[in-house]
C-alpha positions as CSV (number, residue, x, y, z in Angstrom):
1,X,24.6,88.6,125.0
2,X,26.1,89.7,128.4
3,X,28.2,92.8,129.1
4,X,31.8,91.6,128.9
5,X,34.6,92.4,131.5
6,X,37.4,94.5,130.4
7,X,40.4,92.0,131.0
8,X,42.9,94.7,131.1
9,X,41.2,96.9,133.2
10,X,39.5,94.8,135.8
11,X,36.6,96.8,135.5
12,X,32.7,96.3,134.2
13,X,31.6,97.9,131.0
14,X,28.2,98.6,132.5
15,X,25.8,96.7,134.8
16,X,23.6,94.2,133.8
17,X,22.0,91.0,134.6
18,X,24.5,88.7,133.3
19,X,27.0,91.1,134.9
20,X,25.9,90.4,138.2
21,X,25.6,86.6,137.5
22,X,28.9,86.7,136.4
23,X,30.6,88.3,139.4
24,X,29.1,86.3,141.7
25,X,30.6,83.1,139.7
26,X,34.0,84.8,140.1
27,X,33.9,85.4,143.9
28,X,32.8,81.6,144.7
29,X,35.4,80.7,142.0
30,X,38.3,82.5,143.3
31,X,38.4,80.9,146.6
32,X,39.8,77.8,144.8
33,X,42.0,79.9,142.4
34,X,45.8,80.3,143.6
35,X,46.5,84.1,144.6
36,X,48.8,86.6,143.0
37,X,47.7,86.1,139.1
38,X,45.1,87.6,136.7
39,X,41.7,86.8,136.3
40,X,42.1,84.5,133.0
41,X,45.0,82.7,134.2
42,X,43.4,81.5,137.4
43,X,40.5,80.5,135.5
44,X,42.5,78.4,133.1
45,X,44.2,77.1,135.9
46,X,41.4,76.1,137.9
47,X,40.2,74.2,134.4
48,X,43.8,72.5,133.6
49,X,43.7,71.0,136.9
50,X,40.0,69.7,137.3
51,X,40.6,68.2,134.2
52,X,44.2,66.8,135.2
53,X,42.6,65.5,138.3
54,X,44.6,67.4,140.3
55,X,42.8,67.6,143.8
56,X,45.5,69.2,146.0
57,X,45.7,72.3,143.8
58,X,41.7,73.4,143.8
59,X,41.5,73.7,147.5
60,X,39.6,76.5,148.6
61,X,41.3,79.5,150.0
62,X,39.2,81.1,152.3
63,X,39.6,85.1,153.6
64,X,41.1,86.1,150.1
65,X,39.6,88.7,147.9
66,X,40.2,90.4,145.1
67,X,42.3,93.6,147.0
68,X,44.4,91.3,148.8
69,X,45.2,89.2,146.1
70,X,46.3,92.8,144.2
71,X,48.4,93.2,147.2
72,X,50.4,89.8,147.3
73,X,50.7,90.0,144.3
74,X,52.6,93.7,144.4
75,X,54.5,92.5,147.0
76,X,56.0,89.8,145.3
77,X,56.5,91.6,142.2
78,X,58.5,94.7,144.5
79,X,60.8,91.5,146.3
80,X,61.6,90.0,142.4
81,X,62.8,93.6,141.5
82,X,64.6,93.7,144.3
83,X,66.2,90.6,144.1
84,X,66.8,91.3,139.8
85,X,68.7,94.7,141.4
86,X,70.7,93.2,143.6
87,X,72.1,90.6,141.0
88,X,73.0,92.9,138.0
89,X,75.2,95.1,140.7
90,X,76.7,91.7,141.5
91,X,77.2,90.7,138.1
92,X,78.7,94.6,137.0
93,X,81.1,94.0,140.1
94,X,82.4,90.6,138.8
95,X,82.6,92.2,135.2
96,X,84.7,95.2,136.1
97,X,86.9,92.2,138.1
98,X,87.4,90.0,135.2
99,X,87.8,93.1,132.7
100,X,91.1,94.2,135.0
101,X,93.4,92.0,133.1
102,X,97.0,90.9,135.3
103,X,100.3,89.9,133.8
104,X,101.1,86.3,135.0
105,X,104.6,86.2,137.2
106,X,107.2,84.9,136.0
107,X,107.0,81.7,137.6
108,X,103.7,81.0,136.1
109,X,105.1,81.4,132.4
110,X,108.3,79.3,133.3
111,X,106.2,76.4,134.8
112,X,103.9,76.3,131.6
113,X,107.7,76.1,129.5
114,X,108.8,73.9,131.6
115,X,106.5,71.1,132.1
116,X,106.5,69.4,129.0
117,X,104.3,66.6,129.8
118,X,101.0,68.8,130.6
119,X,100.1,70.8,127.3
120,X,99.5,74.4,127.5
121,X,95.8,75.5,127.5
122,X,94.9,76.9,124.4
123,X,91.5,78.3,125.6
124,X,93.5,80.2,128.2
125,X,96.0,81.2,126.1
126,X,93.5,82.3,123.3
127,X,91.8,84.2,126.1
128,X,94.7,86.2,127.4
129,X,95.3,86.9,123.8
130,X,92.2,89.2,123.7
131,X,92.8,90.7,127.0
132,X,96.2,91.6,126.0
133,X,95.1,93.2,122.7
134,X,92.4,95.0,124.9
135,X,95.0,96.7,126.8
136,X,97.5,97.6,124.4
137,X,95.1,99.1,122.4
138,X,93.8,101.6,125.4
139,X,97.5,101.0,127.3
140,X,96.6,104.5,129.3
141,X,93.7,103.6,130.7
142,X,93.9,99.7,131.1
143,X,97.2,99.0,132.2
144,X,98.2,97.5,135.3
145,X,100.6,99.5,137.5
146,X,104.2,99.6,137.3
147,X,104.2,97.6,134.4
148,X,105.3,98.4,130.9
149,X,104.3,98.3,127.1
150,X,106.9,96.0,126.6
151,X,106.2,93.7,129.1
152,X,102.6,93.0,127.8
153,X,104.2,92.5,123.9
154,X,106.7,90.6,125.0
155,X,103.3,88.2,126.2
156,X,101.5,88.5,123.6
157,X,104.2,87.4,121.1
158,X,104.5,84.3,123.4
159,X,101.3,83.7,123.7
160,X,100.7,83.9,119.5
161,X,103.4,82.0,119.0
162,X,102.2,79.0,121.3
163,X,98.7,79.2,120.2
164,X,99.1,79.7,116.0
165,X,102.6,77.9,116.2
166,X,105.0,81.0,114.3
167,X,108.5,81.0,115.3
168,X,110.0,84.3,117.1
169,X,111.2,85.9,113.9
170,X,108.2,85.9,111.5
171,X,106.1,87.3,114.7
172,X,108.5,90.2,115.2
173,X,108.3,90.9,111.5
174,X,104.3,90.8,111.2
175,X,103.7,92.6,114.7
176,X,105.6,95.4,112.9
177,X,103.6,95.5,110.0
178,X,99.8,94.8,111.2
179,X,98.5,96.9,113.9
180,X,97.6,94.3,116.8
181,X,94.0,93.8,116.2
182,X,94.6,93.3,112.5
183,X,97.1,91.0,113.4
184,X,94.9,88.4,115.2
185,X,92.5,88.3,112.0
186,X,95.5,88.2,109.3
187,X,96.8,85.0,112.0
188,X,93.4,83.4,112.1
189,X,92.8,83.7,108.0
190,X,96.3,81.7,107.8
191,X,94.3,78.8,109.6
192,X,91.6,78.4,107.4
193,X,91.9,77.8,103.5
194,X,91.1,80.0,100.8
195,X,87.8,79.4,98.6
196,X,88.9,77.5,95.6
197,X,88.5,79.3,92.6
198,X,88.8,78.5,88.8
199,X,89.2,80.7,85.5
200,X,86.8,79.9,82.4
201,X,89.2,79.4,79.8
202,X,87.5,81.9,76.7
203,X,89.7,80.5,74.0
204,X,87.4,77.4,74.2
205,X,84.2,77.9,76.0
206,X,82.0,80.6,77.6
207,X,81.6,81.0,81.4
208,X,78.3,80.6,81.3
209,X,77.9,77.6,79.4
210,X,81.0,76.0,81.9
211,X,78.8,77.0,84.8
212,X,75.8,75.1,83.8
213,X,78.2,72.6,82.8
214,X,79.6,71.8,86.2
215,X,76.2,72.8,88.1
216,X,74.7,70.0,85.7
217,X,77.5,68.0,87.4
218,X,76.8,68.5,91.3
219,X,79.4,71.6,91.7
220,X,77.9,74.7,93.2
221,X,79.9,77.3,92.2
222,X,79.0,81.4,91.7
223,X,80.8,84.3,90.1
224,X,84.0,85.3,91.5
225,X,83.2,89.0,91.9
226,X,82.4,91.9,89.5
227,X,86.2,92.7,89.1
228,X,86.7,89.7,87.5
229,X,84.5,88.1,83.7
230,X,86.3,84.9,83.9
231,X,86.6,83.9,87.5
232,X,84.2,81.4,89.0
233,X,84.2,80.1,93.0
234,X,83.3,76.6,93.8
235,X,82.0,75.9,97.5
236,X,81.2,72.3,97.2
237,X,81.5,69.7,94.6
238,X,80.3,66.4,94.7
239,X,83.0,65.3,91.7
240,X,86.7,66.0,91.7
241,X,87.4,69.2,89.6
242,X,90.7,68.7,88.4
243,X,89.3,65.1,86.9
244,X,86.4,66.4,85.1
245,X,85.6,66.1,81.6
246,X,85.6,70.0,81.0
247,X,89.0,70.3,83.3
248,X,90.5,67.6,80.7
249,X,89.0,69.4,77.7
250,X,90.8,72.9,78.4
251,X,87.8,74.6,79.2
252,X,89.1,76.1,82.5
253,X,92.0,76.0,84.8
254,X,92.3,75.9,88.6
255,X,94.0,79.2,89.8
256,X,93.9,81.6,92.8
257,X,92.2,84.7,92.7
258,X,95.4,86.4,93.2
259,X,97.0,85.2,90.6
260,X,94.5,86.7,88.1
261,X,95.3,90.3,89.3
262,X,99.3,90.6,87.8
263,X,97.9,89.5,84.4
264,X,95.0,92.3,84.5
265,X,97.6,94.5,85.1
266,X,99.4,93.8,82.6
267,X,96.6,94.2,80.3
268,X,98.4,92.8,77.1
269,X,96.9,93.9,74.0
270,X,96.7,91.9,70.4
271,X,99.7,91.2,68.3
272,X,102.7,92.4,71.1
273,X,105.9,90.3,72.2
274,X,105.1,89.4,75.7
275,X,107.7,88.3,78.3
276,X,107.2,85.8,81.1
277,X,110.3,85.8,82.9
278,X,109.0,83.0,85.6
279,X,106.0,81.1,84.2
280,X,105.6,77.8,85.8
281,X,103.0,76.3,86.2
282,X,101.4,78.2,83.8
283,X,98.5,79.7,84.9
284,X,99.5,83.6,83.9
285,X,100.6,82.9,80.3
286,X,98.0,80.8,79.7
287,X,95.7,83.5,80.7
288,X,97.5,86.4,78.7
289,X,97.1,84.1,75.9
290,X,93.7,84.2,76.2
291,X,93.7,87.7,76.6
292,X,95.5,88.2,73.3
293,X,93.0,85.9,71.6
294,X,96.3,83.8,70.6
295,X,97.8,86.4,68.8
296,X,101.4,88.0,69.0
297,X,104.1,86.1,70.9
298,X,104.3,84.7,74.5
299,X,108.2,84.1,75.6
300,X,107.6,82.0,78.8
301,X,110.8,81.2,80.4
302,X,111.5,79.5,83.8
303,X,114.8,78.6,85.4
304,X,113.3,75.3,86.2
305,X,113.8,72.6,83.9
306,X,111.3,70.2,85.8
307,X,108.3,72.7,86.4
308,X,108.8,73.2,82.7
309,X,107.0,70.3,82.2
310,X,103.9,71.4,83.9
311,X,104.0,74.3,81.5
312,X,103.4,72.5,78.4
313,X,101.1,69.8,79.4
314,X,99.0,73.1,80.5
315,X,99.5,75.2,77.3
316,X,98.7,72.1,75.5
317,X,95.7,71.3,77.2
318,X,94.0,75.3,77.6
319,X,95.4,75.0,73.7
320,X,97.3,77.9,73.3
321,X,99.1,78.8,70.4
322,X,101.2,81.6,70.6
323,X,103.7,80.4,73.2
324,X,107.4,79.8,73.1
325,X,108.8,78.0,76.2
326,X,112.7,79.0,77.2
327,X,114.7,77.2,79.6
328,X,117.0,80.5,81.0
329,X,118.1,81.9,83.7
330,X,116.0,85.5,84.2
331,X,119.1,87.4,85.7
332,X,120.9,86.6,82.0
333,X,117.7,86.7,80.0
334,X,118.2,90.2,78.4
335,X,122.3,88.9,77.0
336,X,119.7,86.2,74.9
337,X,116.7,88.0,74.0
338,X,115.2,91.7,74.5
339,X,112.6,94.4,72.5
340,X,109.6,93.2,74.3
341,X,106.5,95.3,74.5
342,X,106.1,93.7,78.2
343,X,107.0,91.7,80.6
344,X,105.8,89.8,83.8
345,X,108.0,89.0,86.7
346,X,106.1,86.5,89.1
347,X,109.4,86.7,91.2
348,X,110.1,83.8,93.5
349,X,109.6,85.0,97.1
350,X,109.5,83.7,101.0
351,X,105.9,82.8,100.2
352,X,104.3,84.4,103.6
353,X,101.3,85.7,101.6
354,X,100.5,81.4,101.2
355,X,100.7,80.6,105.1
356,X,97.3,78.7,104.2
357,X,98.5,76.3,101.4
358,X,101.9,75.9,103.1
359,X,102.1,76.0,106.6
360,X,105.9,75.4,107.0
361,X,106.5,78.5,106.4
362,X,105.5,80.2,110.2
363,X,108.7,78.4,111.5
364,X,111.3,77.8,108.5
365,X,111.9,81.1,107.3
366,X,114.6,83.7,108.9
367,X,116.0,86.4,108.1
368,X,118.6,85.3,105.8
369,X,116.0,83.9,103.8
370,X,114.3,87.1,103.1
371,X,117.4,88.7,102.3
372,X,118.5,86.0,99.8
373,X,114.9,86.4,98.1
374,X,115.3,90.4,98.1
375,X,118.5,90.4,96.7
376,X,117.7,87.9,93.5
377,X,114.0,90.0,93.0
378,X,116.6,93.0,92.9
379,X,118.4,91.4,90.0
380,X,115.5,89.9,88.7
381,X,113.8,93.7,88.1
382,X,116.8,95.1,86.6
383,X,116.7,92.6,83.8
384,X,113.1,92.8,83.4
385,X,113.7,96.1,83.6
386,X,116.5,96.2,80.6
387,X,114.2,93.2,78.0
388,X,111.4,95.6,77.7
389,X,112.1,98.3,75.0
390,X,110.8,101.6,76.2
391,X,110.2,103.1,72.4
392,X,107.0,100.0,72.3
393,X,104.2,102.1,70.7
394,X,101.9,100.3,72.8
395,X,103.6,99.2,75.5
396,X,107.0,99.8,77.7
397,X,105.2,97.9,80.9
398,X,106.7,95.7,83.6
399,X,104.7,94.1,86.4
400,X,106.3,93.0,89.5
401,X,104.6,90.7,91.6
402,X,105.7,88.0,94.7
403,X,102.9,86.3,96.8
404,X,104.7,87.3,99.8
405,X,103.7,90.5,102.4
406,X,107.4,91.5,103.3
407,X,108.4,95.0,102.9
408,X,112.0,93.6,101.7
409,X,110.3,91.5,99.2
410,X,108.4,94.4,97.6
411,X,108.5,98.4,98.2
412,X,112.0,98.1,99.1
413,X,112.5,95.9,95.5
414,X,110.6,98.3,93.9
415,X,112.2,101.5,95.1
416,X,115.7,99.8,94.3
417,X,114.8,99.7,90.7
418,X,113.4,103.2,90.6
419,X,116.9,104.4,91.6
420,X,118.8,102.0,89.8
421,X,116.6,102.3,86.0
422,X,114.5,105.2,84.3
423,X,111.3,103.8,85.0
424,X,108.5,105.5,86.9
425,X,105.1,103.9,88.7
426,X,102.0,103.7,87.4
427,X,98.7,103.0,88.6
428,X,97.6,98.8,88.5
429,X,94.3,99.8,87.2
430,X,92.7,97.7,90.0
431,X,90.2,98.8,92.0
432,X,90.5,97.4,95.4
433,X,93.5,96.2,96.9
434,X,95.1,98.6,100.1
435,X,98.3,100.6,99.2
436,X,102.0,100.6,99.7
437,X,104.1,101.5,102.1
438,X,105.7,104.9,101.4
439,X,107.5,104.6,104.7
440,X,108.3,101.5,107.2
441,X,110.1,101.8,110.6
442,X,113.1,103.8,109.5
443,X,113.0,103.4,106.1
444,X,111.6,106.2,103.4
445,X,110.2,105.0,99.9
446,X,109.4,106.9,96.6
447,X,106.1,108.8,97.4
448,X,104.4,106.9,94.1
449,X,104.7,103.7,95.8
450,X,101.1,104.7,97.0
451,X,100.3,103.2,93.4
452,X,101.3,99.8,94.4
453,X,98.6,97.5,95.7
454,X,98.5,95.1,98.6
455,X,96.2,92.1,99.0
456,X,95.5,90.4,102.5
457,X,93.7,87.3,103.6
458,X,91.9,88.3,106.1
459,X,90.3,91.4,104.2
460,X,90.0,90.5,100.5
461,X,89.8,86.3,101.1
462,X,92.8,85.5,98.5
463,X,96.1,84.9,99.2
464,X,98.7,88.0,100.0
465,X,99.4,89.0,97.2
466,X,101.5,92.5,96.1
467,X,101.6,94.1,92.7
468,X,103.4,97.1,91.1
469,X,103.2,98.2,87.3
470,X,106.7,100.2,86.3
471,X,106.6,102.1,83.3
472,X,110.4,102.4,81.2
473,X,111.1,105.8,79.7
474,X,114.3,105.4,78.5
475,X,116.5,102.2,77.4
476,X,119.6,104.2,78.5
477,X,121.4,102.7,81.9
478,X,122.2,105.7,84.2
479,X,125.8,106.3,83.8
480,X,126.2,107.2,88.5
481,X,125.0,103.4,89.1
482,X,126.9,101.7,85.8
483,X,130.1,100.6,87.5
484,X,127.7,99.2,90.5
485,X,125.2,97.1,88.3
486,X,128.1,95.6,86.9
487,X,129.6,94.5,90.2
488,X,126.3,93.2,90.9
489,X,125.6,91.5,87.8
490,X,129.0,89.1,87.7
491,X,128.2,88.7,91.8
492,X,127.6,84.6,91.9
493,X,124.2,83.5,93.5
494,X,126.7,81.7,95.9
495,X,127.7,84.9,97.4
496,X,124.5,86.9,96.4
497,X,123.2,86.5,100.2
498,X,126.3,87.1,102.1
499,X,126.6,90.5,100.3
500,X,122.9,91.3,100.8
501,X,123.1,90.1,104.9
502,X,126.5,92.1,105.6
503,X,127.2,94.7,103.9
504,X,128.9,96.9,106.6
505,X,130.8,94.2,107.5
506,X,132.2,93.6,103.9
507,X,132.7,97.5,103.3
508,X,134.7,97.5,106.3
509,X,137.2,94.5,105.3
510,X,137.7,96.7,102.5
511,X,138.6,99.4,104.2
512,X,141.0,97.8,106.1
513,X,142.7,96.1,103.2
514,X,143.2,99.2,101.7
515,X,144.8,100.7,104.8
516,X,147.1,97.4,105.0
517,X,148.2,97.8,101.6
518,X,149.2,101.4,101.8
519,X,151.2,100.7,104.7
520,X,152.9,98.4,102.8
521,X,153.8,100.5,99.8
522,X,155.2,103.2,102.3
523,X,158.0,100.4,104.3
524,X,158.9,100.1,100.4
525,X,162.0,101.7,98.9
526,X,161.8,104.7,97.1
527,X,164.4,103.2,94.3
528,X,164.4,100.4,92.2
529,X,168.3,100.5,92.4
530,X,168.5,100.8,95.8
531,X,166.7,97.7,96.8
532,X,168.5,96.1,93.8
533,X,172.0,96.9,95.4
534,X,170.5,96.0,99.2
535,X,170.2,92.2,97.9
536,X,174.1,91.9,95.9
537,X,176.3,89.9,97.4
538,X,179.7,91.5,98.6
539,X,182.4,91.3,96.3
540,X,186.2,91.6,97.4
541,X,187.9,94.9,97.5
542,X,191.8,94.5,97.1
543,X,193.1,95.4,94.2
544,X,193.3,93.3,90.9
545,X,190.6,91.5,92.5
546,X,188.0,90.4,89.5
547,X,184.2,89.5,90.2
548,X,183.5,85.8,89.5
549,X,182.6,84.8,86.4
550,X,178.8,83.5,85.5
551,X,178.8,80.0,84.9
552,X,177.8,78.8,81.1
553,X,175.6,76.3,80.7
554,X,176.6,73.5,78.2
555,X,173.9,72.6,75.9
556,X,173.6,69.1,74.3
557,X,173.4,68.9,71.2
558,X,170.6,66.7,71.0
559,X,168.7,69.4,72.6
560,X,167.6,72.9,71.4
């Protein structure tokens, strides 16, 4: 064989006969090749087009060699950098133009509220909301001049509520609790549903024999997580789930993976009285059933005749045996029945941890709402607080829990009924979850609120969730905040929210009855005597003058 050429260095490896041969091939060929590529490439070119039949583009080019092809070809290769520079400085200067971010007027933001009939943009909107967030989070450096923080949040809360539809109030309260980036994701979450998740229901099956079970039947499903040995999440299914044969069986029951958490933190054990102060539908005591191998005794009460009924058809179905449903309100529930080792209080709540499952809530919620919820989770607690009996050898336990992410909802319950009761905090014996506030805004908490555990959408993929585990020390009332409970407790639910709403404003009626009603005992007479003679009629003076005599009234004799 022939000495080779060296592609890559355009050079011969040696001379040789077939060398020679070979260069004079490439001369003659190259003055039909097009200029300004490698060797190989022309050559394939040349071949792709004789056998194309393409005539026009195998002309010879004559006066071309092999140095001023390397030429062109540097030429063109020093315009095309050129021409690449000159573009990415053209592309940096529109960049650093677009990345300036401006306020609208204004006008602009009156003409997009006032014309009804064109519909706002939401990919503008969207976009300014990222711009905004941009700024406020490096407000020094990015801002535009003369213009103030307050100015670009007054936007952005406009711009959120257009775009994820929240009314004024419930974006003022989540703008103070998320930091702005945060608050985009925990917004976003809210528009997308959470996974649906079932528990494997061990008084009757295993999980992984309901797992091949429903994988058998088209579901496809995996574990929930390594927190959890009972939990199972289903992506797709290609039958119903709450209308298989295993869901009709018993074998498990649907149920978010928040709701698991209170009931691990309860951690019931064998053979204690439990307490469910709010049970319906059923889920939790069902699951602390399971947990106590249907042993001991489950009190499930719920104020709510109606979702009573969901109760028992779900008992009956998981078949649990240890349950005893009451019909009672929970603020009176320790006047009927007490001593229990512990107790769960699902309290009812404004619900803005479930934005996903009901999405009325981003505009029918105020803050009268929240305070009506706060005030009857207040009561609620204390009577939780007074059914558990705190000499339980193996309990003593109450777990508060609302599926709401309000600070009024939950520290400030829980630090209420630190002062109110001896109980203390103790840790949820969860692993993740982020913690409590120990302060918001102006308010200072209990430094143990640390212990409490939050659960957000947009970082754990459940519903919000909060959880706190209280631990009763003694069943003694403290005798400073006695004469208040009292007040509170024979307060109707009527009133409940007024109180909770205006509480200056009631203290100061108060005060100015009081003031009113001392001024009236001082125009008063000193002497009872005195007023008494003030009010006599006059009676003659002269002398031998006699005061009238009192008329006698006759009585019949048929009467008495």
């Amino acid at each position: 064989m022939g000495r080779k050429l060296d592609v890559l260095r355009k050079e011969k490896r040696g001379p040789g006969r077939k060398a020679r041969k070979q260069k004079g091939a490439e001369v003659e060929l190259a003055k039909f090749l097009p200029p300004g590529k490698c060797l190989c490439f022309r050559i394939l070119f040349y071949i792709f087009c004789t056998c194309m039949h393409f005539p026009h583009a195998i002309t010879p080019v004559r006066g071309l060699s092999e140095d001023d092809s390397e030429e062109e070809e540097e030429r063109v290769s020093s315009r095309s950098k050129g021409q690449e520079e000159e573009e990415d400085a053209d592309l940096q200067l529109n960049m650093e133009i677009d990345e300036q971010f401006v306020l609208p007027s204004g006008e602009e933001t009156e003409r997009e509220n006032i014309l009804p009939s064109n519909p706002p943009d939401l990919h503008l909107i969207h976009q300014r909301i990222k711009d905004n967030v941009e700024v406020l989070q490096d407000f020094r450096v990015k801002r535009e001049a003369g213009r103030a923080r307050q100015e670009y949040l007054a936007l952005l809360r406009q711009d959120l509520a257009a775009y994820y539809s929240y009314s004024d109030f419930l974006l003022k309260k989540l703008m103070e609790l998320f930091p702005l980036p945060e608050l985009v994701n925990f917004l976003e979450s809210n528009e997308v549903p959470r996974p649906m998740t079932l528990r494997t229901n061990t008084l009757k099956t295993r999980r992984r024999d309901l797992a091949q079970a429903l994988i058998n039947r088209g579901v496809n499903l995996d574990p929930l997580g390594k927190w959890s040995k009972t939990g199972l999440v289903v992506y797709d299914s290609s039958v119903p789930i709450g209308a298989t044969p295993e869901y009709l069986a018993g074998h498990y029951m649907l149920q978010g993976a928040s709701s698991l958490l209170p009931v691990m933190a309860l951690a019931p054990q064998e053979n204690e009285r439990i307490l469910d102060m709010c049970c319906a539908p059923g889920g939790k005591t069902s699951y602390i059933a399971q947990l106590m191998k249907n042993t001991g005794v489950i009190v499930a009460n719920d104020s709510s005749a109606e979702r009573l009924r969901s109760v028992v058809g779900n008992l009956h179905r998981l078949g649990v045996t240890n349950a005893v449903l009451s019909h009672c309100d929970g603020r009176q529930f320790p006047m009927v029945l007490g001593g229990f080792d512990r107790v769960l209080l699902d309290a009812p709540c404004s619900g803005t941890g479930v934005i996903s499952k009901d999405p009325a809530v981003k505009t029918n919620k105020d803050e009268r709402d929240v305070l009506r919820c706060a005030h009857l989770q207040k009561e609620l607690i204390l009577s939780a607080i007074d059914s558990v009996n705190a000499a339980s050898e193996t309990g003593g336990y109450v777990v508060y829990c609302t599926c709401s992410i309000m600070v009024e909802e939950n520290e400030w319950v829980v630090d209420y009924a630190l002062k109110k009761r001896n109980v203390r905090l103790v840790p949820t014996g969860l692993d993740f979850g982020k913690e409590g506030f120990t302060r918001f805004k102006e308010r200072r908490f209990h430094p143990s609120l640390k212990s409490t555990r939050r659960f957000y959408p947009h970082t754990h993929n459940m519903d919000g969730f909060f959880i706190a585990k209280l631990k009763k020390f003694s069943n003694a009332i403290p005798k400073m905040q006695k004469d208040e409970e009292s007040t509170v407790e024979t307060a109707s639910p009527a009133s409940a929210p007024e109180v909770a709403a205006e509480p200056q404003l009631k203290r100061k009626k108060l005060e100015k009855l009081k003031v009113i009603a001392g001024q009236k005992k001082q125009r008063q007479p000193p002497s009872k005597g005195v007023s008494v003679q003030r009010h006599k009629r006059p009676f003659p003076q002269h002398p031998g003058a006699r005061p009238p005599a009192r008329k006698q009234h006759r009585v019949h004799p048929n009467r008495q």
